[in-house]
Kinemage of the C-alpha trace (Angstrom):
@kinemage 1
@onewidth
@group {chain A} dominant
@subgroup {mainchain}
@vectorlist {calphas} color= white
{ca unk a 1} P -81.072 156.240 22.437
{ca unk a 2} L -83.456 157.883 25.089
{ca unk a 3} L -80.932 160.683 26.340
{ca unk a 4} L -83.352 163.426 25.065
{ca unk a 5} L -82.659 164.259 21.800
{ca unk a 6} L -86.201 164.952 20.290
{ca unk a 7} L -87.112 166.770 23.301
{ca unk a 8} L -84.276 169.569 22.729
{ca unk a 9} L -85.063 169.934 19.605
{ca unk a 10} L -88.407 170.378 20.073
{ca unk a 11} L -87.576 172.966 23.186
{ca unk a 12} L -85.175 174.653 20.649
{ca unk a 13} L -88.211 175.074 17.987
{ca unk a 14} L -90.496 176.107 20.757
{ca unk a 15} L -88.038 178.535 22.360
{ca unk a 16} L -86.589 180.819 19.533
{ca unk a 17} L -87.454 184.362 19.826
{ca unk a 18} L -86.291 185.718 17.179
{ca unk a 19} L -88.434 186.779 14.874
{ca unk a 20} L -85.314 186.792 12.148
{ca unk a 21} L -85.097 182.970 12.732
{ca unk a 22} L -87.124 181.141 10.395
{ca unk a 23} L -86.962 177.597 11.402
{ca unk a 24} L -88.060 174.047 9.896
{ca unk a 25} L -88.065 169.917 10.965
{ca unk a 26} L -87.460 167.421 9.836
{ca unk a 27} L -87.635 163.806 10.926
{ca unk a 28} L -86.587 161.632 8.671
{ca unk a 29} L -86.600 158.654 7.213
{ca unk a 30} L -84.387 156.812 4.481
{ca unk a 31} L -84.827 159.549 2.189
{ca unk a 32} L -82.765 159.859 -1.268
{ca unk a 33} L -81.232 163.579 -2.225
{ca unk a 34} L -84.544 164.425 -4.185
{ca unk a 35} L -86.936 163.382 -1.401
{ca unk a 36} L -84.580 165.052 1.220
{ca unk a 37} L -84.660 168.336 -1.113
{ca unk a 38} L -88.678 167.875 -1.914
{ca unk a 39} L -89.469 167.556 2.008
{ca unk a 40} L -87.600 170.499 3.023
{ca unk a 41} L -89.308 173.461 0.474
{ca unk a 42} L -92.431 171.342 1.995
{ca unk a 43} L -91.453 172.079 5.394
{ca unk a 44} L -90.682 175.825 4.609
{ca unk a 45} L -93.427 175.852 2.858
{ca unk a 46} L -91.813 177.037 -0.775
{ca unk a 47} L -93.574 176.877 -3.672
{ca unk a 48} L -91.948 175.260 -6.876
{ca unk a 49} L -92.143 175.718 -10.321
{ca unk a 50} L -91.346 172.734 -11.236
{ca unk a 51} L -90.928 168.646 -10.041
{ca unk a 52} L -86.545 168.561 -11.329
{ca unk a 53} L -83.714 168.817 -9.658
{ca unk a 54} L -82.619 171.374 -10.589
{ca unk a 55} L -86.331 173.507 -10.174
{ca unk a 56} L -86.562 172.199 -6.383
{ca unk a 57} L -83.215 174.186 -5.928
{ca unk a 58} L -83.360 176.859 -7.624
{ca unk a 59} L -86.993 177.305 -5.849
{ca unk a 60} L -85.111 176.942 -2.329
{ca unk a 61} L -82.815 179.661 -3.246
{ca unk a 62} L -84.731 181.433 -4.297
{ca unk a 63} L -86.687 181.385 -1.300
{ca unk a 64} L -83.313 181.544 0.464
{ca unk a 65} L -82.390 184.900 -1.301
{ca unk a 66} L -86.001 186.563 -0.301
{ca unk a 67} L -85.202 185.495 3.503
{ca unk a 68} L -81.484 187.364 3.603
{ca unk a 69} L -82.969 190.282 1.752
{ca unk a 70} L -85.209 190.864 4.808
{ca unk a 71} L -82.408 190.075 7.095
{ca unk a 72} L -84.010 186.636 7.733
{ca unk a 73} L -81.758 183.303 8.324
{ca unk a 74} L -83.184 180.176 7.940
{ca unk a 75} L -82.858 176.755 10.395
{ca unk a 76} L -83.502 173.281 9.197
{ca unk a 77} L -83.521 171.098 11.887
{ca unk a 78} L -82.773 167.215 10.982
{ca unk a 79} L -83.782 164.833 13.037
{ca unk a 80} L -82.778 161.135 13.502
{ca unk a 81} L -80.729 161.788 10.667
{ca unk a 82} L -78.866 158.834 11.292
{ca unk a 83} L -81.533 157.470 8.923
{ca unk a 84} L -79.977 159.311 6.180
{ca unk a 85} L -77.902 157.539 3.334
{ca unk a 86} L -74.384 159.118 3.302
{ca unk a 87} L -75.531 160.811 0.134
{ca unk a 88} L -78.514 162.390 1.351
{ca unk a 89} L -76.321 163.906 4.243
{ca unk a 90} L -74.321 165.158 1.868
{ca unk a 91} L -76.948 166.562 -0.228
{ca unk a 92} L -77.479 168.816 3.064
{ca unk a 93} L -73.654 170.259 2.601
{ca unk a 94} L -74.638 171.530 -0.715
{ca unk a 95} L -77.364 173.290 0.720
{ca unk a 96} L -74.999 175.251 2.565
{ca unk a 97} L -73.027 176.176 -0.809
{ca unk a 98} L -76.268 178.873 -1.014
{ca unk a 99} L -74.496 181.719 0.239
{ca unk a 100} L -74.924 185.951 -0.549
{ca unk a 101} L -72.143 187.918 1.117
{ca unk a 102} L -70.134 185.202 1.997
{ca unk a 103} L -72.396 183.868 4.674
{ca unk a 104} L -74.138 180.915 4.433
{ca unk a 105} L -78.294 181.137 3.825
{ca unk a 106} L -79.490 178.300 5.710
{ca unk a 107} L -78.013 176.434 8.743
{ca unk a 108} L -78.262 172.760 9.220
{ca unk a 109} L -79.108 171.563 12.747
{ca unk a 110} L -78.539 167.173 12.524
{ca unk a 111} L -79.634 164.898 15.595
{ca unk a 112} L -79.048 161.346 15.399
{ca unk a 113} L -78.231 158.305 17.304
{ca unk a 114} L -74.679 156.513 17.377
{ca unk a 115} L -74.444 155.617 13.469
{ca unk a 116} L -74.811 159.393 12.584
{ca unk a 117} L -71.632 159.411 13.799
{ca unk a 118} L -70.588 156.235 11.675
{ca unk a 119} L -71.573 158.558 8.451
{ca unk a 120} L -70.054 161.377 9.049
{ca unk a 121} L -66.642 159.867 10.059
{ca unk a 122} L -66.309 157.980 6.633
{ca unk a 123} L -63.472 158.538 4.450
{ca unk a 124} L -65.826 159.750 1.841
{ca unk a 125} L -67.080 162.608 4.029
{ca unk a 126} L -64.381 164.985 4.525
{ca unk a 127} L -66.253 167.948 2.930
{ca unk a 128} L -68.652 167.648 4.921
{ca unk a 129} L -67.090 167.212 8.535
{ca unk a 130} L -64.914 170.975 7.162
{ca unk a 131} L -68.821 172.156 7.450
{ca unk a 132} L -69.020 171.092 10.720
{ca unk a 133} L -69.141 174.362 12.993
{ca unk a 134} L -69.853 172.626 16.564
{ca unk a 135} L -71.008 169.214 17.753
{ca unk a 136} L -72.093 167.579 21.014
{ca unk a 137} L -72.374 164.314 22.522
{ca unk a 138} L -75.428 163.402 24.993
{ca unk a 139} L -74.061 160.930 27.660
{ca unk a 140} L -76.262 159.346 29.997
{ca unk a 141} L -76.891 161.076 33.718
{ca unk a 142} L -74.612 160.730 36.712
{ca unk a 143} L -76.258 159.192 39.841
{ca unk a 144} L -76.382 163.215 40.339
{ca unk a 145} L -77.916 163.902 37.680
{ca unk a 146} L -80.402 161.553 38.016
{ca unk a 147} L -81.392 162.253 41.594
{ca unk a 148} L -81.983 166.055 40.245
{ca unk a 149} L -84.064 165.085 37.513
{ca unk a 150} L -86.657 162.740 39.399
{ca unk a 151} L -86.667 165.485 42.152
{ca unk a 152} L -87.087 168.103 39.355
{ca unk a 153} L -89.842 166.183 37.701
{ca unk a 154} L -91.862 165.578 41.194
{ca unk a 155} L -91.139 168.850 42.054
{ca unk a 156} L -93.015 169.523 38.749
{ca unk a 157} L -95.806 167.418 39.190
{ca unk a 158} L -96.478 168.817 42.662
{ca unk a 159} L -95.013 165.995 44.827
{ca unk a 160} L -93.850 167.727 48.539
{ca unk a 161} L -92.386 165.007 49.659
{ca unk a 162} L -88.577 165.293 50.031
{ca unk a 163} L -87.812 161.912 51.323
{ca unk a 164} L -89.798 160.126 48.390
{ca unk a 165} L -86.891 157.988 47.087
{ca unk a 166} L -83.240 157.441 49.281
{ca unk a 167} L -79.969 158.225 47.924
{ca unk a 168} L -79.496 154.045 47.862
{ca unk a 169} L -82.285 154.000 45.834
{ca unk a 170} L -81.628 156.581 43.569
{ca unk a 171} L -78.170 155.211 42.985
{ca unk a 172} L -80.084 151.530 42.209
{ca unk a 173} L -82.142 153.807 39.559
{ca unk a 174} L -79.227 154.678 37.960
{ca unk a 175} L -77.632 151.624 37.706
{ca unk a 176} L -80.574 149.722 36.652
{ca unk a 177} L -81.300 152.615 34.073
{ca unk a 178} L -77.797 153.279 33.197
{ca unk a 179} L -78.742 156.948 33.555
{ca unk a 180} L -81.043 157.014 30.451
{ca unk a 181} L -83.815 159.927 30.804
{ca unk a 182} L -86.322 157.498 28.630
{ca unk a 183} L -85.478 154.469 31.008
{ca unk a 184} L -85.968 156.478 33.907
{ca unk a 185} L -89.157 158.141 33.075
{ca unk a 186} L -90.603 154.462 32.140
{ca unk a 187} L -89.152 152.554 35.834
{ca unk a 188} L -90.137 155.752 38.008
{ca unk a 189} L -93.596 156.427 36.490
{ca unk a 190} L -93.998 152.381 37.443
{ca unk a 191} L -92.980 153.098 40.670
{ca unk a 192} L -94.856 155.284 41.614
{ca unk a 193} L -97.788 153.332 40.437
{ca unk a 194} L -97.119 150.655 42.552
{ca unk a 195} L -96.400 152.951 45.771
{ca unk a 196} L -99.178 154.475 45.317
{ca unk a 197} L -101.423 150.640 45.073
{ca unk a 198} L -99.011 149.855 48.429
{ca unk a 199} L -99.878 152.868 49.681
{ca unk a 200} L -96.237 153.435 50.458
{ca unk a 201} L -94.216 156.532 52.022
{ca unk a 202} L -91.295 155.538 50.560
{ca unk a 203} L -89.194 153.277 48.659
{ca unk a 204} L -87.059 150.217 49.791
{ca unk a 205} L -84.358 148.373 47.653
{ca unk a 206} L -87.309 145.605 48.085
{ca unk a 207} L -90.051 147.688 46.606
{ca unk a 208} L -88.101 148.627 43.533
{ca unk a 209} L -86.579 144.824 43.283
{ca unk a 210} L -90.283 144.208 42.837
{ca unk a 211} L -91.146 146.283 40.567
{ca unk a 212} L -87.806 145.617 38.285
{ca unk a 213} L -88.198 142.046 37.878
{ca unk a 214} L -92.157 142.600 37.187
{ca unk a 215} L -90.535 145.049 34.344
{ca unk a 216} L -87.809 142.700 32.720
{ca unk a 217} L -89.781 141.499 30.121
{ca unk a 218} L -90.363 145.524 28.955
{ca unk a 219} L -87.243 146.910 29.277
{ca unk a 220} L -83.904 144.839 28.447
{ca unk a 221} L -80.904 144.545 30.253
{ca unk a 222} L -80.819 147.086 32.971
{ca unk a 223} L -83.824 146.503 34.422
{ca unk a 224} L -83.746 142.286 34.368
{ca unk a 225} L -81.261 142.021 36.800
{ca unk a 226} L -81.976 141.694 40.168
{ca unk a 227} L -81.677 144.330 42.970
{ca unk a 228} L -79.724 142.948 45.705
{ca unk a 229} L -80.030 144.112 49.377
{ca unk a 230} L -76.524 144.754 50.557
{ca unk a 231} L -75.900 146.409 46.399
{ca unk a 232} L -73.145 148.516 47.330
{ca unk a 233} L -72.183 151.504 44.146
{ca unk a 234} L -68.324 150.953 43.002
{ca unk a 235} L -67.487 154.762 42.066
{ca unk a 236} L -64.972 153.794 39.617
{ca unk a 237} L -67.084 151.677 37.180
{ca unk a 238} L -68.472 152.577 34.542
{ca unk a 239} L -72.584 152.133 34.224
{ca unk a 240} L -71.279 149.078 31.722
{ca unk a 241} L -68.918 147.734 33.681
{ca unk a 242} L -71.497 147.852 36.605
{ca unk a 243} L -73.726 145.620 34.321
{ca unk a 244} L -71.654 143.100 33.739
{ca unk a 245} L -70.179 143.168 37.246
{ca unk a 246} L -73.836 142.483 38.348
{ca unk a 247} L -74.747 139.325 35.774
């Protein structure tokens, strides 16, 4: 949750330039195999002959057809699909049964939290994980990574200051985050607020103590525990070991 999943997709939708791409999203909801099959000639913008079943598909392949014939593919991108029933997500494997040529006539592109996973990984699913062509996990950033994505964003937002935010203080970001883009954006746009009401230069382990505990009651866990002084990082811990290390 928070590593940035909606944002690539949207980046993905906003970035194709191909003009044989024609691409569709969803976000979804608990929708049944109708609804799911409904929403997407919505999103594609089909129009159907008729409310069944069986009209709704035939309507999509058509549609389907008319796109290869023009040497058009088309992209549905789910998102939050863990929101899915198993049989909706399966409903989306039998879209890709619409093939001409023996290649497929519409590729499925699912995003989803941890329980996506859950689905897909259940006994019942096997047909569906043989559709599976590539898949990717989003872990949390590395005390790296985060230090290059605060400088990247400041960088963005015109900041020239280089010494804005230690390495000890980045690392405390990190572990009070637990590397989460969402987590970070939330604790770094409040500290900036504050440094900017304290008209500070920079950042002490003090400063962003303060400005954790005054943010425990908004964000659980990482952020409610105190910020110690003499914090030192452990390298071989994990960001969840670190946590409970710390409580």
């Amino acid at each position: 949750i928070g590593t940035g999943k909606t944002t690539i997709a949207r980046n993905l939708l906003s970035s194709i330039g191909d003009e044989n791409i024609v691409a569709a999203q969803l976000v979804t909801t608990k929708l049944s195999p109708d609804e799911l099959l409904e929403l997407v000639a919505s999103e594609f913008k089909i129009p159907l002959n008729g409310t069944s079943k069986a009209e709704v598909l035939r309507s999509i392949e058509s549609f389907l057809i008319g796109l290869h014939q023009h040497g058009t593919r088309a992209l549905l991108l789910v998102d939050e699909a863990q929101n899915l029933p198993a049989e909706t997500v399966e409903e989306l494997r039998m879209l890709s049964n619409f093939q001409l040529d023996d290649k497929p006539l519409i590729q499925s592109f699912l995003l989803g939290q941890e329980e996506l996973k859950d689905i897909i990984q259940a006994p019942n699913m096997e047909q569906f994980r043989q559709r599976i062509i590539a898949s990717a996990h989003l872990k949390p950033l590395s005390v790296e990574e985060v230090k290059n994505y605060i400088n990247h964003r400041l960088q963005q937002a015109g900041c020239e200051k280089e010494s804005l935010f230690s390495d000890s203080a980045i690392e405390v970001i990190h572990k009070r985050t637990l590397g989460v883009p969402r987590k970070i954006n939330i604790f770094v746009d409040r500290l900036l607020l504050f440094g900017f009401l304290e008209e500070l230069n920079s950042f002490t382990l003090d400063a962003i103590n303060d400005v954790a505990e005054e943010m425990s009651a908004e964000l659980t866990g990482s952020l409610s525990l105190k910020v110690l002084e003499n914090n030192q990082p452990s390298n071989p811990e994990t960001p969840q070991q670190k946590v409970i290390n710390s409580s």
